[in-house]
C-alpha positions in Angstrom: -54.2 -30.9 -0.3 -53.4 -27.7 -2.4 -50.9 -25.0 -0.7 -52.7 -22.3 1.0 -53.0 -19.2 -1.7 -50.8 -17.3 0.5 -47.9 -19.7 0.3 -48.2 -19.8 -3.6 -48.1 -16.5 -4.1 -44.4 -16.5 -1.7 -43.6 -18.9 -4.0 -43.9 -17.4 -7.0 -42.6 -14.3 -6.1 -39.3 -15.8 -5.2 -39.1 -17.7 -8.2 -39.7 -14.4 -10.4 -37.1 -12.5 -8.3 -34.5 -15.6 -8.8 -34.7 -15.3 -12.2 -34.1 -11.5 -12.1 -30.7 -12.2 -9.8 -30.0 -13.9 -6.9 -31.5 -13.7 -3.7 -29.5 -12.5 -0.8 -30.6 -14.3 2.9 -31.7 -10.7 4.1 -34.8 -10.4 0.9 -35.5 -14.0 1.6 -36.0 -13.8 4.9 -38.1 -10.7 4.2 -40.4 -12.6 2.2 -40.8 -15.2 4.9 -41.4 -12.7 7.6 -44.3 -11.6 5.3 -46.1 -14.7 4.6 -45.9 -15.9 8.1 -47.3 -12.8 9.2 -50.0 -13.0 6.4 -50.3 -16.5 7.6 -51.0 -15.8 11.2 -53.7 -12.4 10.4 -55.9 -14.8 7.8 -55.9 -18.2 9.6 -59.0 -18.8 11.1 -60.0 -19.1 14.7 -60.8 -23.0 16.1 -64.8 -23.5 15.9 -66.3 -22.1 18.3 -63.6 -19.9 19.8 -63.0 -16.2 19.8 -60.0 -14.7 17.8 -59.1 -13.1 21.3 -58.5 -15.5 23.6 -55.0 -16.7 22.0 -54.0 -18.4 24.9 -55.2 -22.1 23.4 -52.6 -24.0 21.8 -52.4 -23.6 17.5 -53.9 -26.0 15.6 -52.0 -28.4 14.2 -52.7 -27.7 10.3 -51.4 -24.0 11.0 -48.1 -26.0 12.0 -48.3 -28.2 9.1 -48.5 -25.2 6.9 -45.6 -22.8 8.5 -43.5 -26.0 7.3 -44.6 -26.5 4.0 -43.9 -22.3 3.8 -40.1 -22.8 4.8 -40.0 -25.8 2.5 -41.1 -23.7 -0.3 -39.3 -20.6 0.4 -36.2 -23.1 0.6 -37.1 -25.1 -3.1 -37.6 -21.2 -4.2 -34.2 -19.8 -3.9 -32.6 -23.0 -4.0 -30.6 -24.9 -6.5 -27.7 -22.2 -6.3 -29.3 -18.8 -6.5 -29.7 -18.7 -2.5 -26.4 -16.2 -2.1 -25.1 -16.3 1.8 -22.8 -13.3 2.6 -20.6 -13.5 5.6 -22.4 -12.3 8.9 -21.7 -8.5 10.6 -21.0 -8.0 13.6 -23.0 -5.0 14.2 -21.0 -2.0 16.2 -21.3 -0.3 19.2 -23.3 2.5 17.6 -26.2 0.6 17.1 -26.8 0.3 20.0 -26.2 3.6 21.5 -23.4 6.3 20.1 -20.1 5.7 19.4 -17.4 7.7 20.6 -15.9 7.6 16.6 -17.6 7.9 13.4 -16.1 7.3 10.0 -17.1 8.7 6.8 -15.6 7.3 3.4 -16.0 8.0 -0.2 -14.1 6.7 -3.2 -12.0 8.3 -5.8 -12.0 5.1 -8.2 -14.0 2.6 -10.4 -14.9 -0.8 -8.9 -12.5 -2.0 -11.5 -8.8 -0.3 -11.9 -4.9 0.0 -11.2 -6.2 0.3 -7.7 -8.2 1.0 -5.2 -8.7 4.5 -3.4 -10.8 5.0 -0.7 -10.8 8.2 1.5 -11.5 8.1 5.0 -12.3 10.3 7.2 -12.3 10.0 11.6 -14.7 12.4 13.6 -14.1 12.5 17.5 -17.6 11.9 18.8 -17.1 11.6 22.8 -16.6 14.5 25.3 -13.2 13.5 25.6 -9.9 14.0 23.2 -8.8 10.9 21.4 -5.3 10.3 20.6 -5.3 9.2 17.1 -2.4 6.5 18.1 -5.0 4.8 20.0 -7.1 4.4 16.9 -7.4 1.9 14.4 -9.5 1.5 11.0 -10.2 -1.6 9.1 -11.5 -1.5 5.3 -12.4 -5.1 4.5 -12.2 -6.2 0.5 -11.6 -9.6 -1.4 -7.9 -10.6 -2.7 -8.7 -11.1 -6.8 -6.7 -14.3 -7.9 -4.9 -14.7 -4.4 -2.8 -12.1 -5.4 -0.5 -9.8 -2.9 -1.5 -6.8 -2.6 0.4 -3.4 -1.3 -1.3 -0.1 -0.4 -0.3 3.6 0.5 -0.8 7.0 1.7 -1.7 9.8 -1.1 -2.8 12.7 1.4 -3.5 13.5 4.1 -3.6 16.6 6.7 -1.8 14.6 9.1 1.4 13.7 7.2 1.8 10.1 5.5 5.0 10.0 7.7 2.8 9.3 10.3 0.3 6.7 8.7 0.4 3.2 9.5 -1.1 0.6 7.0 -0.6 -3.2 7.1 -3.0 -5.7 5.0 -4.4 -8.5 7.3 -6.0 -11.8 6.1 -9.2 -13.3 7.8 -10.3 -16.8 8.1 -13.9 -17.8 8.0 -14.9 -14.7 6.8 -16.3 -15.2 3.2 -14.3 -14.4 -0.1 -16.4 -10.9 0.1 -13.9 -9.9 3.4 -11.0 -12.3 3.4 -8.8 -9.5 3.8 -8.3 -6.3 5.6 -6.3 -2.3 5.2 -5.5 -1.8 8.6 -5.0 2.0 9.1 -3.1 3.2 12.3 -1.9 6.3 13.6 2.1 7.3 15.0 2.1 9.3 18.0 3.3 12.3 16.2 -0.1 12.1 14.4 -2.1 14.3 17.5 -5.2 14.1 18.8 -8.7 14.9 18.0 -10.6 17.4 20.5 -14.4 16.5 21.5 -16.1 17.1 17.7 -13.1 17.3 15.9 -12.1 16.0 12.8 -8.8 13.6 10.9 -9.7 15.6 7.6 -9.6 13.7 4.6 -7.1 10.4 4.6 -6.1 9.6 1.1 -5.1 5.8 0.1 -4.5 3.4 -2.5 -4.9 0.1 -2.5 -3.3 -2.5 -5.1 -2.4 -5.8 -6.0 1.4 -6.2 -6.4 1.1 -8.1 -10.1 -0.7 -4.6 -11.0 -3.6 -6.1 -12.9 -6.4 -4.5 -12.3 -8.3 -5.6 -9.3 -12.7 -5.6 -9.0 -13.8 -3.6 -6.2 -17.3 -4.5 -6.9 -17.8 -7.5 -4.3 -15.4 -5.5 -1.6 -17.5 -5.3 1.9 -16.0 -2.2 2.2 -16.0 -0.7 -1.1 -19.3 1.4 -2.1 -19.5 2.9 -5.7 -22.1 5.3 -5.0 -20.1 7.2 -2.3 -18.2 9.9 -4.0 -18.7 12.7 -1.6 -17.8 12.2 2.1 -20.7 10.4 4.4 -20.8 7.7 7.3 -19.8 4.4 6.8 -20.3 1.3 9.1 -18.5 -1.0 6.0 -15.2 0.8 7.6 -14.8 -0.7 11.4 -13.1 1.9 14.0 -11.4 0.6 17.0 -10.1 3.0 20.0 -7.8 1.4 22.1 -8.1 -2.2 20.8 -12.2 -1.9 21.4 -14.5 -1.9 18.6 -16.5 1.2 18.9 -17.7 1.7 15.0 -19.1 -0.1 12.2 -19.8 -3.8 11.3 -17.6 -5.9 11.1 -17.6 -9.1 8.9 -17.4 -12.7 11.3 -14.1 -14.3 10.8 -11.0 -14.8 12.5 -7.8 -12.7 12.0 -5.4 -15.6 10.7 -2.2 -13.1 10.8 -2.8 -12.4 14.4 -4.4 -15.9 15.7 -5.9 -14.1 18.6 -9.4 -14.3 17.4 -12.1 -12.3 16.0 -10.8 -8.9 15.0 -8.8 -8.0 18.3 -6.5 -4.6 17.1 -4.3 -4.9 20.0 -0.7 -4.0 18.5 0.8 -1.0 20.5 1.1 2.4 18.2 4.3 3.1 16.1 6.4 5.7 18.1 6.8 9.2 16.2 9.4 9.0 13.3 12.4 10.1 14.5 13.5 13.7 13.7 15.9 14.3 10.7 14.6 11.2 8.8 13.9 10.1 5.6 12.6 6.5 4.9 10.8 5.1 1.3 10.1 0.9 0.8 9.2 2.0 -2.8 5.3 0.9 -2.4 3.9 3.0 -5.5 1.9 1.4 -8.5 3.8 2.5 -10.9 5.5 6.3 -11.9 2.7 8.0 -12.7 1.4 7.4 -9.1 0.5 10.6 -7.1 1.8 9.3 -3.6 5.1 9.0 -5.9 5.0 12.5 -6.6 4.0 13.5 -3.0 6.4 12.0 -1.7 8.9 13.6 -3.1 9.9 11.8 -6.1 10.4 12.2 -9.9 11.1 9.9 -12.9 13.8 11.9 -15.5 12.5 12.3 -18.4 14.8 15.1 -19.4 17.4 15.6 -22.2 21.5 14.8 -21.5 23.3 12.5 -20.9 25.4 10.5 -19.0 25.6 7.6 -21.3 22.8 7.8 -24.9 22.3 11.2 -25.0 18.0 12.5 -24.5 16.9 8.5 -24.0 16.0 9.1 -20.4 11.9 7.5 -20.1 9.2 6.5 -17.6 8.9 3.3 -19.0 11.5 2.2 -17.5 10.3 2.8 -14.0 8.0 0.1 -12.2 7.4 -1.4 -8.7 7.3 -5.0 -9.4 6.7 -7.5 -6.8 9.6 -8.8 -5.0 9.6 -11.9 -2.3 12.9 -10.2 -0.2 11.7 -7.3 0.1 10.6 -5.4 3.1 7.3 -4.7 1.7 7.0 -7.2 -1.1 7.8 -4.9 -4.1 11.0 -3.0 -4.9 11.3 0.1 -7.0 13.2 -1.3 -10.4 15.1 0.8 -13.1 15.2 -0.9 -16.6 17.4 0.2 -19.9 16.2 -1.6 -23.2 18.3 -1.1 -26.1 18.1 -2.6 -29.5 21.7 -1.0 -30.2 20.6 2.3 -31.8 20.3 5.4 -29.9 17.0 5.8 -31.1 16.2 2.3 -29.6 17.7 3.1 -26.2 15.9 3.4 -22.7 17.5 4.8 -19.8 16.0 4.9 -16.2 17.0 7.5 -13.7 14.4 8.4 -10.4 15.8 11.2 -8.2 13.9 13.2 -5.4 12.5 17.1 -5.9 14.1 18.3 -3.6 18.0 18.5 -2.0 16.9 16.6 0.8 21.1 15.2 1.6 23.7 17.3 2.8 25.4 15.4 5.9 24.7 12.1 7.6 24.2 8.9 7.1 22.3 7.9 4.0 21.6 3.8 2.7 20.1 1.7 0.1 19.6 -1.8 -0.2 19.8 -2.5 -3.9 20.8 -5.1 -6.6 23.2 -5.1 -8.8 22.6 -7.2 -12.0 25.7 -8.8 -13.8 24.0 -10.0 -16.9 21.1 -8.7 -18.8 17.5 -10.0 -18.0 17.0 -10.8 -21.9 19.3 -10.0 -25.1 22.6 -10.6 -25.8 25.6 -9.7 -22.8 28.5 -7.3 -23.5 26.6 -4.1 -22.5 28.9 -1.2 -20.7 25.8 -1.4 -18.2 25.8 1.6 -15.0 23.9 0.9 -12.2 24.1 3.5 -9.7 23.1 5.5 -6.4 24.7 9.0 -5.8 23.7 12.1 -4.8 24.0 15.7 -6.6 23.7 19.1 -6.4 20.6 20.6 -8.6 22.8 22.9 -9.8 25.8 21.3 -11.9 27.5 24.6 -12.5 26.7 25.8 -8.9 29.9 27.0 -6.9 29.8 25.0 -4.3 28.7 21.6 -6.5 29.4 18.3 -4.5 28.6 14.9 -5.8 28.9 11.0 -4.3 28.9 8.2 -5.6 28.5 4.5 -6.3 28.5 3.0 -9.8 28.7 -0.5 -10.7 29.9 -1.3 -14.1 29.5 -5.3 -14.9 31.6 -5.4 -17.5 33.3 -2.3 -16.9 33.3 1.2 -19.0 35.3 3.8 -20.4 38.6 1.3 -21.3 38.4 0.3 -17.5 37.5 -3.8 -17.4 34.6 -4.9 -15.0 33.0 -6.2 -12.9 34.3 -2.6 -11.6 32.6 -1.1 -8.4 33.7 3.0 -8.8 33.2 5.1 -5.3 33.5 8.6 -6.2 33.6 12.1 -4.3 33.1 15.4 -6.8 34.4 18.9 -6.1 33.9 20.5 -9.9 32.5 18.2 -12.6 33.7 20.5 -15.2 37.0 20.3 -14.4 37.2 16.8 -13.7 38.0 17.5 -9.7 37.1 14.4 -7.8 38.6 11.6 -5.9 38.1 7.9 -6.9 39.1 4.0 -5.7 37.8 1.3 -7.7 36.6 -2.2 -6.4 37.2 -5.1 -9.1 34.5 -7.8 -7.3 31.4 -9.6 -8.8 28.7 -7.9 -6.9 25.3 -9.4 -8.3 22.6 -9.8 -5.8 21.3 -7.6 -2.7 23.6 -5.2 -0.9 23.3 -2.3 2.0 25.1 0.6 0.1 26.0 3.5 2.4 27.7 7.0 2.4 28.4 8.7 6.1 29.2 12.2 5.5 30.2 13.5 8.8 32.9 15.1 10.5 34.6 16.2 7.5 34.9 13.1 6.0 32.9 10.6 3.5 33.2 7.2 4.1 31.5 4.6 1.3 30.8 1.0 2.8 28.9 -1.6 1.3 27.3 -4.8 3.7 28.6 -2.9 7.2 32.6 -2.8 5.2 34.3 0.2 4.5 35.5 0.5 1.3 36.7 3.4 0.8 36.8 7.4 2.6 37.6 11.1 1.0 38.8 13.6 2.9 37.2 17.2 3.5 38.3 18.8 0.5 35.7 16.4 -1.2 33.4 16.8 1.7 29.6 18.3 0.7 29.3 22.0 0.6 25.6 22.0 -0.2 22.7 20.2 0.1 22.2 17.4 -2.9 19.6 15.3 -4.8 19.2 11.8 -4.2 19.6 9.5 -7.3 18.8 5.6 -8.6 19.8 5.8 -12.3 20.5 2.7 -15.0 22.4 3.6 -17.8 24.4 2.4 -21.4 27.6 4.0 -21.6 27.8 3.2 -25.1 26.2 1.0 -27.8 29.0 -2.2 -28.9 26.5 -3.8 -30.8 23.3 -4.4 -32.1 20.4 -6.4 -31.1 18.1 -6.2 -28.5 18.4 -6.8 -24.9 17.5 -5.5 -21.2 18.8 -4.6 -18.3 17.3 -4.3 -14.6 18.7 -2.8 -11.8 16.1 -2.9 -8.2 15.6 -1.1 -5.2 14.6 -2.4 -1.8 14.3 0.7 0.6 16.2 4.2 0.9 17.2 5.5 4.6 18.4 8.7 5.8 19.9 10.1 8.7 20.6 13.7 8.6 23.6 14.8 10.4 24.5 11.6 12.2 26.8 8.5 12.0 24.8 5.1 12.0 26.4 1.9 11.8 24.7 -0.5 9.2 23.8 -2.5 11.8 21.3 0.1 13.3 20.1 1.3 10.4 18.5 -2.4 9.3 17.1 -2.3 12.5 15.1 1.3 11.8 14.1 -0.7 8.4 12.7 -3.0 10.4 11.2 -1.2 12.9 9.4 0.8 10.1 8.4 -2.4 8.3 7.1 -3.8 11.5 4.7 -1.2 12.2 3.4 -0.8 9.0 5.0 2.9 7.7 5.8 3.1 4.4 7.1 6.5 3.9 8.8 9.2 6.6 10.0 12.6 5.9 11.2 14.6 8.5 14.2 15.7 6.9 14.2 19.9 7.2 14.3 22.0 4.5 15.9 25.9 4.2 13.3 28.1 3.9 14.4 29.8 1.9 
């Protein structure tokens, strides 16, 4: 027997749609909620029965032809265009309001350096929310099974007191496999009945820094360039889900199961400190800037004279690293001044005067390509802006390799300035192979500066030498001179910068801040106080 008209025109509808793209569950289903409907209005009544007394049982052939309808529907988007995306969870606003909304829009192509969504947190209920309490999830595919790292461009509330952490699911689909978890320190406040977050600036990006596709990203909608409710962004207030969809899944870093946000809120960053794991995409990045940062690009010297350049600046991916990139300074040199690269980043502002401040960073012995021989500086000091300034103080570290200026290496040089123009500092040098990761740290307290590397003291000034004003903080890679020609490079990494204004703090304490900031996901802290004027 011939299919009913109404099931061959289904058909054939699917089949012209396949061929257009493919058919998601939700339009399929659509269709098949049509033609049974059609199915039920035209089939006729048995003989000799009115259409209104419905209570008999349906005849058989209208059985017989609902199936042959869901085998059709199922030959019509079959054979691979039948596209299943991962099941939502609806959220609590559907079915009633929600004590949160959140509204998104992007400031980025689906495809780029990175992602940046914008997100936004309204206080819907009649009571105030502390915004440690809530929790945002923006769901998006990991291209390649690549790393990825994320942070904070903007945002009213400070990025000091932004949380972010990047979560993989399980079961989810390739559309949601992973998760930006955005959380809130206690120092972040709270939002009144109807109040608003403001405007939360992020980045999102893989650590290889090729460009990642945003176009299959749950979360991710092209067409939202101004601010407008989202339910692709889940909200969560006190561990319960109280906004948008979420994708089905299990949370595979957790192992609790589906989606449960149940870690406990980072505590406010502590007064007086400064903290940076170097997650940026690259120097031109504006959370770079924000932060506080700057690549030289200047004229000077030390070392090759007006060679200082950005390209020599990147955040490259690094498996023992707190956050799984480092900040690396790289000098290239074919030999020729005109062929030289120097890398120098340093902070905008004099943010050190007294304290404790640390680095974790790597000292390279040999070059990562080219010939060796190089009178190669790799150092960490800070500076007063002003180099002709009266009361100028400068410390610092610099490892020479194979040593510089006469002086034979490897050569570790710990050095407090009074005048640089007249030569007026105080010195020791170290003669040690140091390649590989170290904790570098300068204590300036109590009239005294003490320079120890991995929790040793190596060496302390007195308080002639002691900081009279407040300094710059530098990372800078440089050639002391060119001894021959060819080319080569060198590369000199950063793990994370910590400072303590004013205090002492043993090495041992300060990893343990590292790690508590790792732990809960912060990135960046400032609160390091500035002079007005």
């Amino acid at each position: 027997m011939a299919d009913p008209p109404e099931q061959l025109t289904i058909a054939s509808q699917l089949r012209r749609r396949r061929k257009s793209g493919p058919i998601t569950a939700l339009s399929a289903a659509s269709e098949l909620w049509r033609a049974v409907v059609t199915m039920a209005l035209n089939m006729p009544p048995r003989q000799g029965a009115s259409v209104s007394h419905s209570s008999r049982k349906p005849r058989r052939r209208g059985w017989n032809s609902l199936k042959v309808l869901l085998l059709v529907v199922a030959l019509a988007v079959g054979g691979g265009a039948f596209v299943l995306y991962p099941k939502w969870r609806s959220g609590p606003a559907a079915h009633g309001s929600a004590d949160l909304t959140v509204r998104y829009r992007t400031d980025a192509p689906a495809t780029g350096a990175a992602a940046k969504p914008w997100l936004e947190v309204i206080n819907n209920s009649k009571k105030t929310v502390a915004l440690s309490d809530v929790a945002l999830r923006y769901y998006f595919s990991a291209d390649d099974a690549s790393a990825y790292g994320s942070n904070c461009v903007q945002t009213a509330l400070g990025c000091s007191n932004i949380t972010a952490k990047i979560g993989m699911l399980t079961g989810s689909g390739p559309a949601s496999s992973h998760y930006l978890q955005i959380g809130f320190t206690a120092a972040a406040g709270s939002l009144e009945p109807g109040k608003t977050s403001q405007g939360i600036g992020l980045q999102l990006f893989r650590l290889d820094h090729k460009e990642l596709d945003q176009s299959n990203d749950l979360s991710f909608d092209a067409k939202s360039t101004h601010y407008a409710p989202t339910k692709r962004v889940a909200a969560y207030l006190g561990g319960k889900h109280v906004w948008g969809d979420e994708p089905s899944g299990s949370d595979a870093a957790a192992g609790q199961g589906p989606l449960s946000v149940t870690a406990p809120a980072a505590a406010a960053p502590p007064a007086g400190v400064m903290f940076d794991d170097f997650s940026y995409t690259g120097p031109d990045d504006p959370a770079l800037a924000s932060n506080g940062w700057q690549v030289r690009t200047g004229q000077g010297g030390p070392g090759i004279k007006d060679t200082w350049s950005t390209a020599g600046i990147s955040f490259p991916a690094e498996g023992t690293a707190k956050a799984g990139q480092s900040l690396q300074l790289q000098v290239t040199s074919d030999g020729t001044a005109k062929g030289t690269q120097q890398s120098e980043l340093q902070t905008t502002k004099p943010y050190f005067f007294t304290g404790t401040l640390a680095a974790r960073v790597y000292f390279s012995d040999k070059p990562t390509s080219g010939r060796n021989g190089d009178h190669i500086n790799e150092s960490f000091f800070v500076i007063s802006p002003d180099h002709t300034s009266a009361q100028y103080s400068e410390l610092d570290y610099e490892y020479m390799p194979n040593g510089g200026w006469g002086a034979p290496g490897p050569r570790l040089d710990t050095t407090s300035w009074r005048n640089s123009t007249k030569n007026d500092r105080v010195t020791k040098a170290r003669t040690e192979k140091l390649e590989g990761w170290h904790v570098l740290m300068i204590t300036a307290v109590n009239g005294s500066v003490t320079y120890s590397m991995d929790g040793r003291e190596l060496f302390t000034s007195d308080s002639k030498y002691f900081p009279r004003e407040r300094t710059n903080i530098h990372f800078s890679a440089w050639l002391v001179d060119l001894p021959f020609q060819g080319p080569r490079t060198w590369d000199m990494r950063v793990d994370w910068l910590y400072y303590q204004a004013e205090k002492a703090v043993p090495t041992a304490e300060v990893e343990k801040a590292v790690k508590g900031f790792s732990t809960n996901g912060t990135a960046y802290v400032n609160t390091v106080p500035l002079p007005t004027s």
